[in-house]
N, C-alpha and C positions, 0 to 999 in steps of 0.2 A: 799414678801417672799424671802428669801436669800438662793437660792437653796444649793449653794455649804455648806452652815452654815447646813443646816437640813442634807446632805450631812454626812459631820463630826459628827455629831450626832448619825446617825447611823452604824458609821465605816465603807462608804465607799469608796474609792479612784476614782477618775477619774482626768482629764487632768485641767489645770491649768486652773483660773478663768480669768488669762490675754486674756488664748487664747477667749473665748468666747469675749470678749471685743474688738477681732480685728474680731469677725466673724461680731459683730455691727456696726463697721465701715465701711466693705463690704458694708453692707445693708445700711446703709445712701447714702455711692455712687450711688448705685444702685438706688435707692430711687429720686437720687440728692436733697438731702436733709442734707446736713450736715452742723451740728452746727458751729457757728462761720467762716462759709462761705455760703452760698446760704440766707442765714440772717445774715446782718451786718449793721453796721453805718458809715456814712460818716460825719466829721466833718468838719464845713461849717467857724469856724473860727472866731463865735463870742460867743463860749461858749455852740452854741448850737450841735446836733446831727441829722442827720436823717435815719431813719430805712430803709432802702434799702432789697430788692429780687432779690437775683443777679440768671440770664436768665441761663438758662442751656440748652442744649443739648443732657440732656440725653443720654451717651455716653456708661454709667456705666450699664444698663441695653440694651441696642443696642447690644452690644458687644455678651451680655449675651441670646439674644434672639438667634443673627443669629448662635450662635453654638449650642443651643437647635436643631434650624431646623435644621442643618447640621447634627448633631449625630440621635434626633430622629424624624425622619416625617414620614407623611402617605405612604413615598414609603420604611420606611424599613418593611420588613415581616418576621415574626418569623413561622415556618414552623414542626411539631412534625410527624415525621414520622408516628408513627403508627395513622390511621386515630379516634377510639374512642378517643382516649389522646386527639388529635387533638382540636375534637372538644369540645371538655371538656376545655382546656386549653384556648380557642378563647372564649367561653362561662366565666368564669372566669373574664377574661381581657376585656371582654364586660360591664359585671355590674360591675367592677370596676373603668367605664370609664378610661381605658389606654388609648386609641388615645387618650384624653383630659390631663389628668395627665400626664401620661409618659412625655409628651414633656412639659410640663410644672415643673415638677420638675427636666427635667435636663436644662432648664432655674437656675432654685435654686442652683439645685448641680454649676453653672457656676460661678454664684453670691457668693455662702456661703462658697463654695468647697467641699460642701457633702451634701447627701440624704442618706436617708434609705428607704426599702419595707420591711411592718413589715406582713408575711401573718398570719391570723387567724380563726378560725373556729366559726360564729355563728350561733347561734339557733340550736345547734345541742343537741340530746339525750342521758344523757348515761346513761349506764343501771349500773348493779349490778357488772358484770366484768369489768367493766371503758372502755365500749366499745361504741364508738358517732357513730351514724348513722343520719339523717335527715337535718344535717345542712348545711351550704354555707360557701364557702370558698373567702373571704372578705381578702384587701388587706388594710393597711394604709401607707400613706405617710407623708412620716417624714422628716424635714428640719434643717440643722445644729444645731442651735440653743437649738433643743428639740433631739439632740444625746449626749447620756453622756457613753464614754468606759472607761469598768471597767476592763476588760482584755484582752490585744492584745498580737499579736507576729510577729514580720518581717510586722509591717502595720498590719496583720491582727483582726481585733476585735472578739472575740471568745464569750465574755462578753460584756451587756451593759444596759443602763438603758433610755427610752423612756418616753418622756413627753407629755401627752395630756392635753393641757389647756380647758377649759369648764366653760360655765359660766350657771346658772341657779336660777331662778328667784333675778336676781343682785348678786348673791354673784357669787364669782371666785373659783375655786378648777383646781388642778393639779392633774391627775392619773398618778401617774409613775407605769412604767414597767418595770419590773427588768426581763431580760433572764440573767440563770448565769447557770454552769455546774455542776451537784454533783454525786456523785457516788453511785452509787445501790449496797449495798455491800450482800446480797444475791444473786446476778446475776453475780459480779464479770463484771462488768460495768459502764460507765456511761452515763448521759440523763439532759436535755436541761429541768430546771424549770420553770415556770414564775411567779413571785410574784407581784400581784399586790397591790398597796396602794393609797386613793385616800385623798389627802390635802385640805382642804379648806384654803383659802389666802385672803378673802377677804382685811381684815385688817393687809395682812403680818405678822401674827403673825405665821401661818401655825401648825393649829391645825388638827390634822391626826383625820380619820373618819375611826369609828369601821365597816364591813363590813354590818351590820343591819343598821346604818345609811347611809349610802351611797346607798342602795337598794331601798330608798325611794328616790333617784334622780334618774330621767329618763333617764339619759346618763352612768348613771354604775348602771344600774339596770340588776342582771343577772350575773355579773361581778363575780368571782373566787377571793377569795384571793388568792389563788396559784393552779396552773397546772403543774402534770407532763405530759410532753409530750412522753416520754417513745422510744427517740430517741436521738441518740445523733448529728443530725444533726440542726442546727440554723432554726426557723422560719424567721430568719431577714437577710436583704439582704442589706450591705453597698455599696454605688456607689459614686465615686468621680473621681474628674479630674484626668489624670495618669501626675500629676506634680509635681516635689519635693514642699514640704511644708516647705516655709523657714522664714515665719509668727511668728514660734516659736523655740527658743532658744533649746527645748528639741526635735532633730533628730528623737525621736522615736512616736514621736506624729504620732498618723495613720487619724487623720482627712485629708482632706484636703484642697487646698489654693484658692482662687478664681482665677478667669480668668483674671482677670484684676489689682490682688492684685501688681502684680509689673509695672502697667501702671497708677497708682493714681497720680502720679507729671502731666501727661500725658491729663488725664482726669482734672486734678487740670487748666493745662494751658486754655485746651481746654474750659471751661464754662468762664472764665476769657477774653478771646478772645471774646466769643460770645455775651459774657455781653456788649463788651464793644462796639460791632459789631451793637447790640440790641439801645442800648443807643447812638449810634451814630444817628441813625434818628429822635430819640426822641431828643435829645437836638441840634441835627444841623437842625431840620426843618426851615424853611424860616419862618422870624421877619420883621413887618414892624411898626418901631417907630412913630407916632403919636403925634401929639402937641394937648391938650387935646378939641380944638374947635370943632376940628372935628369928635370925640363920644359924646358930647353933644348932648343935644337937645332942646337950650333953644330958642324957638321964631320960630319954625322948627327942621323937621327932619336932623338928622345925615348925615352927608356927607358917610360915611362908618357905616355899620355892626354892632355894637357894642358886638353883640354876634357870630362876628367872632373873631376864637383863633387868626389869624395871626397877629392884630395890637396889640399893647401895648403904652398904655399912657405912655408919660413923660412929666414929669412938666413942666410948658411951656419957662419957663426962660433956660431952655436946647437948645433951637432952637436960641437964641438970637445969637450968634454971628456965627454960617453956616448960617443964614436966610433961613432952611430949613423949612418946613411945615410938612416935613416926611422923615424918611431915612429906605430906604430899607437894611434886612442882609441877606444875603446867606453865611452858614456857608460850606465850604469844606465838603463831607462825604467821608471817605478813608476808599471803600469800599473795592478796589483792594488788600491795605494794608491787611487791618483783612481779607482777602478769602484768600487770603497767607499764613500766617500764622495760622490759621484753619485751612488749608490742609495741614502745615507740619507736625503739631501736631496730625493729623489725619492719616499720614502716622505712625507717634510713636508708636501711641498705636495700633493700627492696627498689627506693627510689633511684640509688645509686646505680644499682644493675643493672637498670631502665626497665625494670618491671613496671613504673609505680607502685605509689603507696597501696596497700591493703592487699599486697599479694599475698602474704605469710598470716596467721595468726598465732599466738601463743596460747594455747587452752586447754584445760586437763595437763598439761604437765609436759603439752608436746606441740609443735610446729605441726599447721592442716595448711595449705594451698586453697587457694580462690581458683575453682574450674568453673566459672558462670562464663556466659561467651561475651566477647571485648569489643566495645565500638572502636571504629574506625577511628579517631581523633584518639585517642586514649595513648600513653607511652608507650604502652607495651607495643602497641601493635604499632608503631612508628619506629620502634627499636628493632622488631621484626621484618620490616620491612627495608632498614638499613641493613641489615646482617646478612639478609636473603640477598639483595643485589651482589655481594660479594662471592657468598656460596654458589649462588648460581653459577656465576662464572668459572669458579673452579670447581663444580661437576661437570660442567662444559667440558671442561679441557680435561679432565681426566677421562669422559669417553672417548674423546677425539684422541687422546695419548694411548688409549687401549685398543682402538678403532686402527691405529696408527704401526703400532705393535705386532695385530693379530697380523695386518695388509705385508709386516717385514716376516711374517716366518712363512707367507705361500697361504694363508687361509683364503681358498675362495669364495667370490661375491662381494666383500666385504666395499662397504661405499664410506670412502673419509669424510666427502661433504655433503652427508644427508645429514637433512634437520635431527634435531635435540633439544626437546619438550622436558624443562623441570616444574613439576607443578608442586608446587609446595600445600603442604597443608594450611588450610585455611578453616577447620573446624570450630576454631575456639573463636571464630569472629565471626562465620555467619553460624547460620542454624542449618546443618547438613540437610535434615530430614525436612525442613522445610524447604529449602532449596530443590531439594529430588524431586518431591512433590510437585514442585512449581516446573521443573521441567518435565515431568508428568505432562501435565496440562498442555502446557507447550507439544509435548507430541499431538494429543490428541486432537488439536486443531490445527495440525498440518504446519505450523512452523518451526519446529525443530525436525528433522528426521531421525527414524529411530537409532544407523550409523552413528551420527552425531551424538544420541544421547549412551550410547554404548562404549564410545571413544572420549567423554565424558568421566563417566560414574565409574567404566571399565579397566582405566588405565591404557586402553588399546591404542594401536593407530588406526587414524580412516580407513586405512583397507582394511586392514584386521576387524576392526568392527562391520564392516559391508559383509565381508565373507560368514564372520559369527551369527548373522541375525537368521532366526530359524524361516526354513524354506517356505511356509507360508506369507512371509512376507516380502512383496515384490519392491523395496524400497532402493530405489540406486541414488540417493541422495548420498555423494562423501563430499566430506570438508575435503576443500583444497590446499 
């Protein structure tokens, strides 16, 4: 099925078909899987070919990993003031396995150069006044590929349309999801639609299915042809690298660009090297040529092996003028060469990524990671600190989206403008255990309170830490 074709059909506009076509190449990197290099032919010179797998390293997804764990790991804690939200919010992000997801789709966002959080309410009840009660608030996670913006501004996407591929019993179908903004004009406003439509594709022809037919598949059963939400705030939450996107010709393209889109020469040298680092032991292992008496076995056994790889027959008229019986090869392996060059090329893309240099080494045969902790002036942690201002904002809004959510299906208590504390990990720049320690200290001469150091080290909030500190201690000190 030719999405952007069904697209124009229905009159409607989104981002060039080019740019997806460089999001595919991301992902072959990533992959290490790309066409017409990681599968190729070597031509041997007499007419024939042979299909070669050229060795990778894996570089294209390395990269993409270690910035996932950098942005999001089990030590960042997102923190909601008021304690019901709280744990409403922590509940949420529990069945929607976030520790799991989260860091794995800003793995994605790393790779593609975007992600979406689309939140949704299921199984919920509505009555006669279009009022849900009973349902759960359910996140989906969406990856380049399956984001299509239909209306942005200054980068931001206000509009868009969400792809969920599904397959059921053997045929293919595609739900799209259309959020788009229309206006209440009885209320003298506007509110955030969603229309859904579900494709079947099996045979690309992409015949659209009436919503009574698609009810009878288990995966949009239940399904809405269209929702008003009766808000004019997005269900949908875009995250992406905070990097100019320069992948594509048109400036105003708000997707964005992978981590490593401008290190691919980089990655390109680096599997090229290893390949050749790989194939050095394979084709310079030790040969030992043989005059063919000697794997015989006629009238008696074999002098040697015959189903040892090292000897190799040759015709016996070969040995006739060395008068040898045998000749030993021992091919050179220039090992020092290719680890050389591997680690410049490793310093490249490293720099490229905004790791800086000496993140990676090539040694023993494999890629090791620099975990020593980073001054503050250094790339890395200037890289990190560009990316975080970004993420922060969109964990922001995605509790405020779920805070927003729980408050439409009846959940009581729940506060939409209480604070939201992201505290990002900061281990690899300072020295945790030494910082502890130092606010140690700080307790014990009376200027930190123990609250404080518990809503700290704890992950809590000030109250939650007043209330946790054991009854021996008379401390009413809370952060305000």
């Amino acid at each position: 099925m030719d999405i952007f074709s069904y697209f124009r059909n229905k009159g409607i506009d989104t981002l060039n078909p080019t740019f997806y076509r460089q999001v595919e190449v991301w992902r072959s990197w990533y992959n290490s899987n790309v066409r017409k290099f990681h599968k190729y032919k070597v031509y041997r010179g007499n007419g024939t070919s042979v299909n070669c797998t050229r060795y990778s390293l894996g570089m294209g997804k390395k990269v993409c990993e270690d910035m996932a764990d950098l942005l999001l790991n089990e030590k960042v804690t997102i923190t909601v003031a008021d304690q019901t939200t709280d744990t409403f919010v922590k509940k949420v992000l529990e069945s929607n396995t976030w520790e799991e997801l989260g860091n794995e789709y800003q793995e994605w966002k790393s790779a593609l150069g975007t992600v979406a959080y689309v939140v949704y309410i299921k199984d919920a009840v509505v009555d006669e006044a279009g009022n849900m009660t009973g349902g759960t608030v359910g996140i989906n996670y969406v990856e380049a590929a399956h984001i299509y913006p239909t209306s942005w501004q200054n980068k931001v996407i206000t509009e868009c349309i969400f792809t969920f591929p599904k397959t059921y019993k053997r045929k293919k179908y595609v739900h799209f999801q259309y959020h788009r903004i229309e206006d209440v004009p009885s209320e003298s406003r506007k509110q955030y639609v969603i229309e859904n439509t579900v494709v079947e594709n099996t045979t690309g022809a992409g015949k659209e299915l009436t919503a009574e037919e698609w009810e009878e598949i288990p995966a949009f059963s239940g399904l809405a042809e269209r929702i008003e939400t009766g808000s004019d705030q997005a269900l949908f939450i875009i995250d992406r690298l905070n990097m100019v996107n320069n992948a594509d010709e048109d400036t105003t393209n708000p997707m964005g660009v992978s981590l490593f889109a401008n290190g691919i020469d980089a990655i390109r040298k680096i599997d090229l090297e290893y390949d050749s680092y790989a194939n050095e032991f394979s084709l310079g292992r030790k040969r030992i040529f043989v005059a063919p008496e000697f794997l015989t076995t006629q009238g008696g056994d074999a002098v040697f092996d015959p189903q040892d790889t090292v000897f190799y027959e040759l015709p016996e008229d070969y040995f006739k003028d060395t008068k040898e019986a045998m000749h030993e090869v021992n091919m050179e392996l220039r090992i020092e060469e290719h680890s050389k060059a591997i680690n410049d090329d490793l310093n490249w893309l490293s720099f490229k990524c905004g790791f800086g240099t000496d993140r990676y080494k090539f040694e023993g045969g494999q890629v090791k990671t620099a975990t020593e902790v980073i001054s503050e002036n250094s790339d890395l942690y200037r890289t990190l600190q560009k990316h975080e201002l970004v993420l922060e904002r969109v964990l922001i809004q995605l509790i405020k989206t779920v805070i927003r959510a729980g408050i439409s299906i009846g959940i009581p208590g729940l506060q939409e403008n209480t604070a939201i504390t992201i505290s990002f990990d900061d281990s690899i720049i300072q020295d945790k255990e030494a910082e502890r320690q130092s606010d140690r200290q700080d307790v014990a001469m009376g200027v930190m309170s123990l609250a404080e150091y518990r809503a700290k080290w704890y992950g809590e909030t000030p109250e939650k830490a007043q209330q946790n500190l054991p009854e021996q201690f008379n401390d009413k000190d809370v952060i305000q």
